[in-house]
C-alpha positions as CSV (number, residue, x, y, z in Angstrom):
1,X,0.0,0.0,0.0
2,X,3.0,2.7,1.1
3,X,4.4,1.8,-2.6
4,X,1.1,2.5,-4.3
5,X,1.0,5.9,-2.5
6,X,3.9,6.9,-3.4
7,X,3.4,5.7,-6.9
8,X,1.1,8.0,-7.3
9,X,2.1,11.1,-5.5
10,X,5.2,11.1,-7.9
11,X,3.7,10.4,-11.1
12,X,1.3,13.4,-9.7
13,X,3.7,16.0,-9.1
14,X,5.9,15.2,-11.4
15,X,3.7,15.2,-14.5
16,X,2.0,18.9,-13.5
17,X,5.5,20.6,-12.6
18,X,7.9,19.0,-15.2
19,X,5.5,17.8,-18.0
20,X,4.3,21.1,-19.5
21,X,5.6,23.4,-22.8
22,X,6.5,26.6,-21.0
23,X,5.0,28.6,-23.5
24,X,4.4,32.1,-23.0
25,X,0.8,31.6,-23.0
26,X,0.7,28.5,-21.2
27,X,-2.2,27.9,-18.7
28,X,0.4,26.3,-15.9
29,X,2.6,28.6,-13.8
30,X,5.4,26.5,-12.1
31,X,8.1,27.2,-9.8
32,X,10.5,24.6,-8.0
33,X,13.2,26.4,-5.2
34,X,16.1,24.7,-3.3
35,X,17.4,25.7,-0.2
36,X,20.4,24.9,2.1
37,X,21.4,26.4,5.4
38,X,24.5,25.9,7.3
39,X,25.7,26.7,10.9
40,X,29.1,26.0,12.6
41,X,31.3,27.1,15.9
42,X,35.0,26.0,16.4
43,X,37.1,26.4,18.8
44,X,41.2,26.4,19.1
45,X,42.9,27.3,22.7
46,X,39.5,28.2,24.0
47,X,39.0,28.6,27.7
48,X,36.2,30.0,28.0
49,X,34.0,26.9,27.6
50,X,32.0,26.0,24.8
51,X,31.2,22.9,22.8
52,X,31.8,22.7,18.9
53,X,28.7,22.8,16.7
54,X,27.8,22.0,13.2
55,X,24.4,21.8,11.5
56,X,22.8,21.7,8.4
57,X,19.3,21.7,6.6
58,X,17.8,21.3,3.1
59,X,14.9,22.2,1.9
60,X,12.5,22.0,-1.4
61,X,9.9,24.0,-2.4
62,X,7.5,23.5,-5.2
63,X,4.2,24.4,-6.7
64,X,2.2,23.8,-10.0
65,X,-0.6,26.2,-11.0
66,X,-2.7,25.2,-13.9
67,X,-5.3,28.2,-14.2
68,X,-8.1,27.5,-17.1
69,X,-11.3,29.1,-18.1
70,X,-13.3,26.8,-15.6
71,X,-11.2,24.8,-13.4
72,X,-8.2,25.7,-11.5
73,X,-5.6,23.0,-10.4
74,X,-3.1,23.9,-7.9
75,X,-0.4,21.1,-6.2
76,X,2.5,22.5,-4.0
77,X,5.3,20.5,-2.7
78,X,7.7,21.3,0.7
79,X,10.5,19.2,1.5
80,X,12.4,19.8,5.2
81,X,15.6,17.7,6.3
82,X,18.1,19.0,8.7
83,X,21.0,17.2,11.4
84,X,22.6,18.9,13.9
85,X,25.7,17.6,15.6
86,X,27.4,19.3,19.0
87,X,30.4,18.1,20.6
88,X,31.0,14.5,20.3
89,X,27.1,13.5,20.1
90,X,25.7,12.1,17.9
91,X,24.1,13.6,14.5
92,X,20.5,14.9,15.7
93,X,17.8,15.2,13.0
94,X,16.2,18.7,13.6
95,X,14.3,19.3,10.6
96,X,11.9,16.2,9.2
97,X,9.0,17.2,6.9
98,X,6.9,16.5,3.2
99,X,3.9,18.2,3.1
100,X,2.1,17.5,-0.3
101,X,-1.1,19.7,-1.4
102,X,-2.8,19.2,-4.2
103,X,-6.6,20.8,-5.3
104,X,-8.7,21.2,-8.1
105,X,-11.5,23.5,-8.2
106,X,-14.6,24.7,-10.2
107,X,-15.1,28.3,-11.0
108,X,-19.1,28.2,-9.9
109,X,-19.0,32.5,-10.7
110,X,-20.0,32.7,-7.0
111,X,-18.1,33.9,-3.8
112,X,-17.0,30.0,-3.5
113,X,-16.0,27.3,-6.0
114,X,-16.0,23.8,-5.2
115,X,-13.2,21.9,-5.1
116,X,-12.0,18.5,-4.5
117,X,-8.6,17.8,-2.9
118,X,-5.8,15.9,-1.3
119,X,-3.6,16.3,1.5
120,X,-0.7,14.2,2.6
121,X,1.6,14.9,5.8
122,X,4.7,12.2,5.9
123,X,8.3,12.6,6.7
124,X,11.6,11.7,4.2
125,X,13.9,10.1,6.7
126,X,14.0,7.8,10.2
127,X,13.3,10.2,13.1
128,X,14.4,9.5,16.7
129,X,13.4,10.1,20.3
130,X,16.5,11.8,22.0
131,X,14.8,12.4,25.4
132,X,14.6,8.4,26.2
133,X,17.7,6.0,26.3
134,X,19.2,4.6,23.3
135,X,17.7,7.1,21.1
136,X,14.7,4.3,19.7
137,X,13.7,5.4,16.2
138,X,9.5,7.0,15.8
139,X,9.1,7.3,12.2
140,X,10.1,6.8,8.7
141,X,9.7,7.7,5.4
142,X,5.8,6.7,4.8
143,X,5.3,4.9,8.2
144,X,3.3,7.1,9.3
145,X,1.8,8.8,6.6
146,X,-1.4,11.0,7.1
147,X,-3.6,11.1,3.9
148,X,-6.6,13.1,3.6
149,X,-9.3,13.4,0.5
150,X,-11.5,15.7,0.9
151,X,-14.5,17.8,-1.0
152,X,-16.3,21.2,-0.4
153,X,-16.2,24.8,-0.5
154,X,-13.2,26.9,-1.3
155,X,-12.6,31.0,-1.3
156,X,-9.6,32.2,-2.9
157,X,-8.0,35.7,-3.2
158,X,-5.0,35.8,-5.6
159,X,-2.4,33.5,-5.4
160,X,-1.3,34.9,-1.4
161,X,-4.8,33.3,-0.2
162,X,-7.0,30.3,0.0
163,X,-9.5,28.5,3.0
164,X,-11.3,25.7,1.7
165,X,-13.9,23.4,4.0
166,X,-14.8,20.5,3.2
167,X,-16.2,16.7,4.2
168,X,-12.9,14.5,4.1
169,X,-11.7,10.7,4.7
170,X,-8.5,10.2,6.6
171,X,-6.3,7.6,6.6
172,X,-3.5,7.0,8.2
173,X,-0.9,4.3,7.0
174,X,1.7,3.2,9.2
175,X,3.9,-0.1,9.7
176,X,5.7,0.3,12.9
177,X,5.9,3.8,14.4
178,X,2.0,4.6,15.3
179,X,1.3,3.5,18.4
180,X,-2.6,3.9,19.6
181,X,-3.5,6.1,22.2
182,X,-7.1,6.4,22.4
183,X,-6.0,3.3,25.0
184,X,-3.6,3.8,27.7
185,X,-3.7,0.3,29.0
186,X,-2.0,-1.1,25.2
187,X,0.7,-0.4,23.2
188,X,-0.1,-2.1,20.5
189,X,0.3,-1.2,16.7
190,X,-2.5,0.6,14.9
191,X,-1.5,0.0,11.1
192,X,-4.4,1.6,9.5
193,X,-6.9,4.3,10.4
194,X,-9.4,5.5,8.2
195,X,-12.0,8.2,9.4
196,X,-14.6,10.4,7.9
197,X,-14.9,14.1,9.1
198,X,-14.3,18.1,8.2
199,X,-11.1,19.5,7.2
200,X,-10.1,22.9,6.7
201,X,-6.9,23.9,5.4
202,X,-6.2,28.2,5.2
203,X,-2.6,29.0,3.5
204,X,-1.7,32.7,3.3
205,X,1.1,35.1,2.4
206,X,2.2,38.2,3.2
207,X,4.6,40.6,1.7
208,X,5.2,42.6,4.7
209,X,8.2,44.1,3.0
210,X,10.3,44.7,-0.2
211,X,12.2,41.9,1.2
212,X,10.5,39.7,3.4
213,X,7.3,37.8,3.6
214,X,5.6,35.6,5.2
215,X,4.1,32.4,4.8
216,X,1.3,30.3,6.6
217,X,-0.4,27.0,6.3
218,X,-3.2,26.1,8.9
219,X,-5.1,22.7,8.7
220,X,-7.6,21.1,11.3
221,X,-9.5,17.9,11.2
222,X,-12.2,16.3,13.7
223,X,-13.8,13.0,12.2
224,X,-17.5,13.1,13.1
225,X,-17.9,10.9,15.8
226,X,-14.5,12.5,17.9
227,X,-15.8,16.6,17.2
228,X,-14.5,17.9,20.5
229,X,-11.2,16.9,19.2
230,X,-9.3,18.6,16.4
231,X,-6.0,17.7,14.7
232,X,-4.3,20.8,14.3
233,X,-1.3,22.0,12.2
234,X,0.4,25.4,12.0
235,X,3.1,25.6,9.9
236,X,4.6,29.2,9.2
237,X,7.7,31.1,7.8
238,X,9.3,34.5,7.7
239,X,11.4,35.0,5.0
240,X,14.1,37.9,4.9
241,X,16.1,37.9,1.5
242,X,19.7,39.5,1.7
243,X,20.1,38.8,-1.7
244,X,18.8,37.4,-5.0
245,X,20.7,34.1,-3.2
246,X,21.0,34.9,0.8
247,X,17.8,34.8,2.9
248,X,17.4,34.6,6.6
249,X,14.4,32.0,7.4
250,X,12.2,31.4,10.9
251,X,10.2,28.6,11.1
252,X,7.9,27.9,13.8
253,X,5.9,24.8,13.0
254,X,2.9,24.1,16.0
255,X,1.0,20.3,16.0
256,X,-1.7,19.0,18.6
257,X,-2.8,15.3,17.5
258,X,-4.2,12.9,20.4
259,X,-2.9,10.0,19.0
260,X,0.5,11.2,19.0
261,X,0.3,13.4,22.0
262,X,-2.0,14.9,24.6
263,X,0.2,17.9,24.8
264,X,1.0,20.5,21.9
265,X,3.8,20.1,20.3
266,X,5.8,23.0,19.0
267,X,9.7,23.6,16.7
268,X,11.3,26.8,15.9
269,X,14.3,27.0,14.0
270,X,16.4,30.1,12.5
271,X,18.9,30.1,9.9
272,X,20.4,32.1,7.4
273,X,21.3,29.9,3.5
274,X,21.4,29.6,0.0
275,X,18.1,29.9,-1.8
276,X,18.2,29.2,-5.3
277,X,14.9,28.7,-7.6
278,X,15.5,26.3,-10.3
279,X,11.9,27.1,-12.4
């Protein structure tokens, strides 16, 4: 099943953002970025205390647009990785994400359009639980992966913003790292979930000046019989560019999912790196 979902996320993406003429009249509007970021601190003689440092992250960022006379198809693509080594530790991951987003809509000529859509929420690489001894492994590439479909409403403004609402069905697809915890008393292994509800995804940007911006992406979900209980996701990003290659980035990324944790989970990170847009 993980190898048929990734089948066809790839052949997906890939087709909209590398399959079209770009012709100057072209319907699709594509644009694919790369980004690296890298932090060190040495020390020679130093008796001031202090432990050496290095870290790096990567990052991917890409969207596909095709804008038509009656439908609108829009998929974007973000890719996090990131390790961080101090001293003589070990090599930490810090950054750990693929978020895939892909919608097409009907221009109904009213305030909303309808759209149907799908979400997907994975990670690229093993991550680890460095609080508890011997560092035991929590996810993987796929395993878990959080899949939504979903249909309904959506309002758009531009390119900078778009809420849609909508009934959905969740799954989530797992072969080792999701551990139930609607039970306390059990930890055993719940390799499938699939859940009908509401989702609601909001993405927004803001060019608060010449040079910097900012971007959001804000997703809940409550299946119908759990509606006291949202899944919340809050990803955001403040971009400051130096230069046509330099940019300055903070990420704050916020998370509250029961059957992960009861308690919110939250990651900032800062860092200054290359950004270079390939399309």
């Amino acid at each position: 099943m993980k190898r048929s979902f990734m089948l066809l996320f790839i052949i997906l993406f890939s087709t909209t953002l590398f399959a079209q003429n770009q012709k100057p009249a072209s319907p699709w509007k594509n644009e694919l970025s790369i980004g690296i970021g890298l932090g060190q601190v040495s020390y020679s003689n130093w008796t001031r205390g202090g432990e050496e440092q290095l870290s790096w992250t990567f990052n991917l960022l890409g969207s596909s647009i095709y804008e038509g006379k009656v439908f609108k198809w829009t998929n974007a693509l973000k890719i996090n990785y990131g390790q961080n080594k101090t001293g003589n530790s070990i090599n930490k991951v810090t950054q750990n994400d693929l978020l895939f987003n892909s919608m097409l809509s009907y221009k109904s000529g009213w305030v909303f359009d309808y759209f149907a859509g799908l979400n997907l929420i994975t990670q690229i690489a093993p991550g680890y639980n460095y609080d508890l001894a011997g560092n035991p492994q929590v996810n993987t590439f796929f395993d878990p992966a959080d899949i939504t479909e979903s249909a309904g409403l959506v309002y758009s403004k531009g390119d900078n913003f778009k809420t849609q609402l909508g009934v959905a069905l969740h799954q989530v697809v797992a072969n080792t790292y999701y551990a139930k915890t609607d039970d306390p008393t059990t930890t055993d292994i719940e390799k499938f979930i699939f859940e009908t509800g509401i989702e609601s995804i909001t993405t927004f940007r803001w060019d608060f000046m010449q040079n910097a911006f900012w971007e959001t992406y804000l997703r809940f979900f409550s299946a119908f019989d759990r509606l006291d209980t949202w899944d919340v996701r809050w990803d955001n990003t403040i971009t400051g560019k130096v230069n046509s290659l330099i940019n300055v980035n903070l990420t704050w990324t916020v998370i509250y999912d029961v059957r992960e944790t009861l308690k919110t989970q939250v990651k900032e990170a800062l860092q200054v790196g290359i950004s270079y847009r390939l399309l």
